[in-house]
Residue frames relative to the residue before (quaternion, step in Angstrom):
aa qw qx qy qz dx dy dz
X 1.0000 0.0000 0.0000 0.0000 0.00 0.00 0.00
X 0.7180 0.4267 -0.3747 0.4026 3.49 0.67 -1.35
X 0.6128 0.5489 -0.3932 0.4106 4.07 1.46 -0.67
X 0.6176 0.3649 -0.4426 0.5381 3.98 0.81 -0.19
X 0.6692 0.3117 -0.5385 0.4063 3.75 -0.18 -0.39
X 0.4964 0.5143 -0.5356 0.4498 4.10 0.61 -0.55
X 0.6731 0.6183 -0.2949 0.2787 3.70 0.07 -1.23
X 0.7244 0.4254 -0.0962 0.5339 3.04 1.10 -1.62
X 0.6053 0.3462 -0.4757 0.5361 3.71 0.58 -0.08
X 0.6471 0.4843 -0.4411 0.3901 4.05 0.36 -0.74
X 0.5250 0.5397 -0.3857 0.5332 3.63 1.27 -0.89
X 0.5424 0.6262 -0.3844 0.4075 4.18 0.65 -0.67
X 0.7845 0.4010 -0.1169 0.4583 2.74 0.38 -2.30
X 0.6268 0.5121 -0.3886 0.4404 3.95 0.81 -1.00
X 0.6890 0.5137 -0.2967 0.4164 3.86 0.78 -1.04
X 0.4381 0.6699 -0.3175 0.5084 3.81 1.56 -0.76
X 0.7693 0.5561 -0.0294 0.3131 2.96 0.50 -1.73
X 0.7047 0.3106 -0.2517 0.5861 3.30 1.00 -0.67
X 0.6104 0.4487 -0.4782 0.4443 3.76 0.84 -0.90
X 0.5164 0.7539 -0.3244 0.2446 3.37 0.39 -0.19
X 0.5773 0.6576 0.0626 0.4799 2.28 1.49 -1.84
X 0.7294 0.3690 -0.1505 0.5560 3.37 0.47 -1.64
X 0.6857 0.5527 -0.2006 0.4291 3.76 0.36 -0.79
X 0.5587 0.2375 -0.3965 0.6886 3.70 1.29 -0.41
X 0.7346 0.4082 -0.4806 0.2506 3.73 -0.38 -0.72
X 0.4136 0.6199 -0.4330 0.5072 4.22 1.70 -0.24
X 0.5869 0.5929 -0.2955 0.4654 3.64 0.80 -1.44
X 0.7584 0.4463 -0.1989 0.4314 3.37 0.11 -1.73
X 0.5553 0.5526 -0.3916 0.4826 3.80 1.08 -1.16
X 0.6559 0.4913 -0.4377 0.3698 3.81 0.44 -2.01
X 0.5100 0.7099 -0.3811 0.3011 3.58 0.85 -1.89
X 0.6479 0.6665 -0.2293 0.2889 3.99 0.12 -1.76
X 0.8603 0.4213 0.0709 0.2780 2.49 0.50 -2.52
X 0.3868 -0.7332 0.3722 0.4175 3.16 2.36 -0.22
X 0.4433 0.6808 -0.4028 0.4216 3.88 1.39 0.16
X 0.6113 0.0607 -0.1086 0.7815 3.85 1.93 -0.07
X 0.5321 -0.5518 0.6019 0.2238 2.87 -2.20 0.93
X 0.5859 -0.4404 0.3957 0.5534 4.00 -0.90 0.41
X 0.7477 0.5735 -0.2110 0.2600 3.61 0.62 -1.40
X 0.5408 0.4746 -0.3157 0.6186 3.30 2.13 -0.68
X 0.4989 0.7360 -0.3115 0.3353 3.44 0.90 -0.47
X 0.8234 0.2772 0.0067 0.4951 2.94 0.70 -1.74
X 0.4051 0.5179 -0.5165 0.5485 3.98 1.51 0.56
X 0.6809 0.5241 -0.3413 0.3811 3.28 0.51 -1.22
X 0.5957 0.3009 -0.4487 0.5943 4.08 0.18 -1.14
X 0.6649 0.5034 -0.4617 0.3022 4.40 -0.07 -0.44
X 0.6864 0.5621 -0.2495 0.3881 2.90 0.95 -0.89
X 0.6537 0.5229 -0.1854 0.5146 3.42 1.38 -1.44
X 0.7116 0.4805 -0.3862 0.3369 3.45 1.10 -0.51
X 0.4025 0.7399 -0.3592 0.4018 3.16 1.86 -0.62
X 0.6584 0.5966 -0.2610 0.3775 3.00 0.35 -1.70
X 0.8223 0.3812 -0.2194 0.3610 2.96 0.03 -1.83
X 0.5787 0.5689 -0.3957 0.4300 3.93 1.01 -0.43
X 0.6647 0.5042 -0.3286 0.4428 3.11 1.11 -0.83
X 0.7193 0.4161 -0.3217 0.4539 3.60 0.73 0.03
X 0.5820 0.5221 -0.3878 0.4881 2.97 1.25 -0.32
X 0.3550 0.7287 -0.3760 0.4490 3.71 1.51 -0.42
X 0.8889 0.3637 0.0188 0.2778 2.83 0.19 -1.87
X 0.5926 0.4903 -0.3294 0.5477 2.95 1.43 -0.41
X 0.5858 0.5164 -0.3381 0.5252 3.81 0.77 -0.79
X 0.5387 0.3712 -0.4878 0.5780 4.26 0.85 -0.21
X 0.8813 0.2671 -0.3071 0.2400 3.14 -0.42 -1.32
X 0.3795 0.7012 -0.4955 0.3447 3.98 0.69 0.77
X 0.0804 0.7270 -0.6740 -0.1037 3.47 -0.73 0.68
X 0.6326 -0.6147 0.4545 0.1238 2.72 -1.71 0.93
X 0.6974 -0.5967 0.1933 0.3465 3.70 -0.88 1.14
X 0.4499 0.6909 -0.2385 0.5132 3.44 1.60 -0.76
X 0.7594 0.3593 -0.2735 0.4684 3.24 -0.02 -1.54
X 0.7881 0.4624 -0.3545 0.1984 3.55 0.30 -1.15
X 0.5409 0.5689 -0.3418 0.5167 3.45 1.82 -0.68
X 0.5950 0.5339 -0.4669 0.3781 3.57 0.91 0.25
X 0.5538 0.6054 -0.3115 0.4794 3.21 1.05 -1.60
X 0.7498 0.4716 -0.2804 0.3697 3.65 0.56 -1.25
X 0.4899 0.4386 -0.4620 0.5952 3.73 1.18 -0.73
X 0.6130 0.6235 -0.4473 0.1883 3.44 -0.33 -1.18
X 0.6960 0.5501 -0.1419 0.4391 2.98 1.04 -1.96
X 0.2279 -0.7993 0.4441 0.3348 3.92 1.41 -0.88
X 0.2357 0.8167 -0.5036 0.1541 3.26 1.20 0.84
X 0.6536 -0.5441 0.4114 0.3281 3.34 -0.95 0.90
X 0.1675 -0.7634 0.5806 0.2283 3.91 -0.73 0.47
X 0.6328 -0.5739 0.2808 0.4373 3.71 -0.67 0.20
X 0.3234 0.6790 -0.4559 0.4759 3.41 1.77 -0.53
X 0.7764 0.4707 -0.1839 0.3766 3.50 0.18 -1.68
X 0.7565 0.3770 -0.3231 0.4256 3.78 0.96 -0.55
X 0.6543 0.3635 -0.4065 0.5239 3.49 1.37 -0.77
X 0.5907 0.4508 -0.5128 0.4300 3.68 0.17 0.91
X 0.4544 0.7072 -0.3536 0.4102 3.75 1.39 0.06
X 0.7417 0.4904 -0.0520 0.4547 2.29 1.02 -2.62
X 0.7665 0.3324 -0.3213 0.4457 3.88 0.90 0.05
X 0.5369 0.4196 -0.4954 0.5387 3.43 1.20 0.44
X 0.7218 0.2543 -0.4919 0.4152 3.60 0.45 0.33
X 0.3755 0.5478 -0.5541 0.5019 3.46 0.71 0.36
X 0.7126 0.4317 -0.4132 0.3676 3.68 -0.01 -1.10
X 0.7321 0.5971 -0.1723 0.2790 2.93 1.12 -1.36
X 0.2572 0.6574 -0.4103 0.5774 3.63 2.25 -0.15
X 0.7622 0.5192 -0.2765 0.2702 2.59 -0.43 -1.90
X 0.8428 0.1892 -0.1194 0.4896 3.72 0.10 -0.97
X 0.5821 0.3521 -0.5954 0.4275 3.42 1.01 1.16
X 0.4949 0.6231 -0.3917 0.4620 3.36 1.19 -0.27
């Protein structure tokens, strides 16, 4: 568990990372073509980097951590599959000896 939720934030941070990427090198392209001034150019990668920190912000708050969530989940008293595939065979038995 604790190696997919690791995965899935690097998959965040890697997906951050490249839009980033792509989006300054469009900038840099507009920049070339005279279609931006260097100076519009260079708000824009500022602007995008903002952004993008700011999600990266947010995304790093709104992670909980592998611990916490198996609490929240006891907490809740949700059933664990242990708890159903012992159901699912007391009502089987329980066919069985009406049948």
């Amino acid at each position: 568990m604790d190696n997919t939720l690791k995965n899935i934030v690097l998959a965040g941070i890697g997906s951050m990372a490249y839009t980033y990427e792509k989006a300054s090198t469009m900038v840099n392209t507009l920049v070339q073509k005279g279609e931006l001034t260097v100076n519009q150019g260079k708000e824009l990668n500022e602007e995008l980097k903002k952004v993008i920190d700011s999600n990266n912000n947010n995304q790093n708050k709104s992670n909980i951590d592998t611990e916490t969530l198996k609490n929240i989940i006891q907490q809740l008293n949700l059933p664990t599959k242990e708890d159903i595939n012992e159901l699912k065979t007391r009502i089987d038995n329980l066919e069985k000896n009406n049948q």
